[in-house]
N, C-alpha and C positions, 0 to 999 in steps of 0.2 A: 911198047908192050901191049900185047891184044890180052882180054881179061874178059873172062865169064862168069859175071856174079848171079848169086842165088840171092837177091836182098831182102832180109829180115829183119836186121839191123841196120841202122841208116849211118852209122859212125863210121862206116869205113870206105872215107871217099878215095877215088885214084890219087892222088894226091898226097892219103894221109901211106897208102900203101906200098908208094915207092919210095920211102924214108924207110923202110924197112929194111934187113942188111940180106936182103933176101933179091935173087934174079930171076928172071922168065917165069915173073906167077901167071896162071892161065886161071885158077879157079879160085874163088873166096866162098868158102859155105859157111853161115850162123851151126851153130850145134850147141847142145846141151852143155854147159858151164859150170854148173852150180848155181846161186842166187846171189854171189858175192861178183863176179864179175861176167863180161860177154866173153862166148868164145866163139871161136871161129877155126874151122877147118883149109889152110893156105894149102896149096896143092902148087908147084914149080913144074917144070919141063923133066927137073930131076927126081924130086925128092919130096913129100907131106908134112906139113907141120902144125902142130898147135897153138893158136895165136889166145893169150886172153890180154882183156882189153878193160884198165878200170879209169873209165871218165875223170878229168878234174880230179887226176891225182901226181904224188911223184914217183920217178920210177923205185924209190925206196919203199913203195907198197909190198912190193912184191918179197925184200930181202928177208923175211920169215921162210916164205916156200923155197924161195930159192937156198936157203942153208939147211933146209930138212929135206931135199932132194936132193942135195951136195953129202949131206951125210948119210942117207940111203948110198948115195952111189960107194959111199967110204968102206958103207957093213958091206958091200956086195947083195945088196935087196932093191931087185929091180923095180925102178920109178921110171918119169923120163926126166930126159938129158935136157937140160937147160942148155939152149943155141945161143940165147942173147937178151937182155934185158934192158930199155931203154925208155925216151918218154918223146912222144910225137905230138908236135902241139900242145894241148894240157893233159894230154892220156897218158896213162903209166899201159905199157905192155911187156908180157913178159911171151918170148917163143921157147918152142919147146920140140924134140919132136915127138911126133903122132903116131900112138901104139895103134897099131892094128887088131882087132881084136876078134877070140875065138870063144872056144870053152876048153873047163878044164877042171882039178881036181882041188874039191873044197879041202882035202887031207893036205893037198900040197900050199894050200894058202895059209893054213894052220902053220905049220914049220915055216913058213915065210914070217910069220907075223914073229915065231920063234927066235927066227934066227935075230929081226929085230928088237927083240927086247934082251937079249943077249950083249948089244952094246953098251957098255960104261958110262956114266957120266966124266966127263974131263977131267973134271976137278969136286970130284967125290960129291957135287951139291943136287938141289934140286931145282930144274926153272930151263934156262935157257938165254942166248946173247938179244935174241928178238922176242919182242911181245908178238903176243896173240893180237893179229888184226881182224878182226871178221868185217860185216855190215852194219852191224848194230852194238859194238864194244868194241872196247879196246880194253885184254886183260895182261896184267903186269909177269912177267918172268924172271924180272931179279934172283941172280941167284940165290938161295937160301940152305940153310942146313937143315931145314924142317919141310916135310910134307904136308905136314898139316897147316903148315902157317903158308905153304903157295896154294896150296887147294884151298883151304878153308878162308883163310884170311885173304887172299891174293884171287879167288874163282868165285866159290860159293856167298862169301860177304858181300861180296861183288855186284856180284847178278841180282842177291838179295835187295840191292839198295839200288838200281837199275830198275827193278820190276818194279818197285813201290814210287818209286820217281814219275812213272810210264803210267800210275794208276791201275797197275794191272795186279796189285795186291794193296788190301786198305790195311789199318792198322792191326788189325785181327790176325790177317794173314801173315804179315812180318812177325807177332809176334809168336805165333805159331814157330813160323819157322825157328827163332831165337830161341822156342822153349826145349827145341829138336835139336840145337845145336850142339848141346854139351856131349850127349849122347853120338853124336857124330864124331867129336874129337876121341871121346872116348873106345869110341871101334879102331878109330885109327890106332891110338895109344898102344890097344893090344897087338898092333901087326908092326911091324919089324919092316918096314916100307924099304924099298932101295931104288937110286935113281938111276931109271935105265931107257934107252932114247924110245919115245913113244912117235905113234902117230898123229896122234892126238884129234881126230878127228875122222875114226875107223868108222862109220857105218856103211850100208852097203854097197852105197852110191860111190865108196873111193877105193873099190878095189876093181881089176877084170881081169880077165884071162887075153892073154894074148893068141894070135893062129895058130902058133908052134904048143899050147895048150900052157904054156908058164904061166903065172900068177903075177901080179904086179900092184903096187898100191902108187893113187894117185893123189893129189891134193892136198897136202901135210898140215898138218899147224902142228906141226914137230915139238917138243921139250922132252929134258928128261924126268924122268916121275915114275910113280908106283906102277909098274906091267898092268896090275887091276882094273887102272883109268881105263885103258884102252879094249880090256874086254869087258867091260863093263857096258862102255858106249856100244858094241856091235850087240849087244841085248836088246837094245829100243827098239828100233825097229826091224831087225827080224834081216834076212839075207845070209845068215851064216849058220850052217846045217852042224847037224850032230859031228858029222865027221872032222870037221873043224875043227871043235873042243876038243875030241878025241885025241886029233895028231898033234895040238897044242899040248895037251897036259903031258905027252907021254914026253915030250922035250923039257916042258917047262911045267911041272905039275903047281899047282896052285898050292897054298896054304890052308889049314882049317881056318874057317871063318868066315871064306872067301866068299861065302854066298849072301851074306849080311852086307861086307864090304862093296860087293857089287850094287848095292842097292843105293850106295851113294854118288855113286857115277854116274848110275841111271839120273838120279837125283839131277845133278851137275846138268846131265845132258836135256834134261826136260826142264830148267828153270832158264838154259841157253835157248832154247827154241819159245819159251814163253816171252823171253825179252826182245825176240827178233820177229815171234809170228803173230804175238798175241796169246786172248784169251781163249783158241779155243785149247791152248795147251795144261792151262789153270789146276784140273778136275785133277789129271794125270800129276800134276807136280804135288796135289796135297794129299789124293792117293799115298804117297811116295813115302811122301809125311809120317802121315798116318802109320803107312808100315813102318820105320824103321824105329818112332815110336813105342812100336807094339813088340820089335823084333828082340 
């Protein structure tokens, strides 16, 4: 095999890359991943694919994404296809293939996101067969008959006692958060939650448009749970336009309240990024506090 690497990444020797179930690779490029694993763009004589690559692990890393891209593919909500999952030396790798990508209409990723929270939970609960694996956690999906008890108890206690373990809240801070907490279950109490297969990790960074201009999401930490988690999370940091909400709601119109409710997700989402980035996330999570507090 003749092979032309771009190297950026020093993991992927000839060697580790023909244990791959892949023939006449010409090209290996590093590309953007996210911060949980390396990826790399594999290119064949035939065909392109998406390779991620997580060091000194098993290939059971991976079975979270791979059953929230098995069940995208279920709803009919374009992801990509999973080629092959396996463990090379001590790497877990999962292939995938590799969307091409265009532009295209913020209205039609809205009804995407739609049509995905449209699907049922199995067996009426809320959670999931696979935990949440990230970089920096590992949070529990046991099935449950309560929302509040997987979000609250099973996310938000979670993270709460992660941060303060990391020194990245003293005692003040935890018990802040603990004096916000009742009020949290309380928001929930008044909403009528229903579990339905989420993203679970929608910010901007896990959606694109493909050439043909369709919408697609990538990168799951899949479960089922309240629709609100997930627009909640695409609040933080910003990537999703008016028109978005617009062709969500007209499918799937929100509940009163929803705008309070949102604020715990954000919540959720900013005390996940303080456990994994640090303190400069801190300000933004007692913000957070602070309002929901006051709300």
């Amino acid at each position: 095999m003749n092979f032309i690497f771009y190297w950026e990444v020093p993991i992927l020797k000839r060697e580790w890359l023909q244990q791959l179930p892949l023939k006449n690779i010409v090209n290996v490029q590093a590309v953007g991943g996210g911060d949980v694993n390396q990826a790399y763009r594999v290119q064949t004589k035939e065909k392109t694919y998406f390779l991620l690559v997580q060091p000194q692990a098993d290939k059971s890393f991976y079975e979270g994404e791979i059953a929230g891209l098995n069940d995208f593919k279920r709803a009919g909500v374009l992801a990509p296809e999973v080629i092959a999952n396996g463990r090379i030396n001590s790497d877990a790798y999962l292939l995938l293939n590799y969307l091409e990508q265009g532009n295209g209409s913020q209205a039609d990723l809205g009804r995407l996101v739609a049509k995905l929270h449209q699907v049922k939970s199995p067996n009426s609960k809320f959670g999931y067969s696979f935990p949440y694996s990230g970089s920096s956690i590992t949070l529990d999906n046991t099935w449950s008959t309560s929302w509040i008890e997987l979000f609250v108890g099973k996310r938000l206690d979670v993270l709460a006692a992660a941060i303060e373990r990391k020194g990245l809240w003293n005692e003040e801070d935890k018990n802040f958060y603990l004096q916000i907490r009742p009020k949290i279950i309380h928001l929930l109490e008044e909403h009528h939650s229903q579990p339905v297969l989420l993203h679970g990790d929608l910010w901007g960074g896990n959606y694109l448009f493909l050439a043909d201009k369709r919408p697609a999401l990538i990168d799951p930490a899949a479960f089922f749970g309240d629709r609100e988690f997930d627009i909640g999370v695409t609040t933080v940091f910003g990537g999703f336009s008016k028109q978005f909400y617009q062709s969500y709601m007209k499918v799937l119109p929100l509940t009163k309240g929803y705008e309070q409710r949102l604020d715990l997700y954000r919540l959720y989402y900013l005390m996940l990024h303080l456990n994994k980035f640090g303190s400069s996330y801190a300000g933004g999570v007692t913000r957070l506090l602070q309002e929901i507090k006051t709300s």
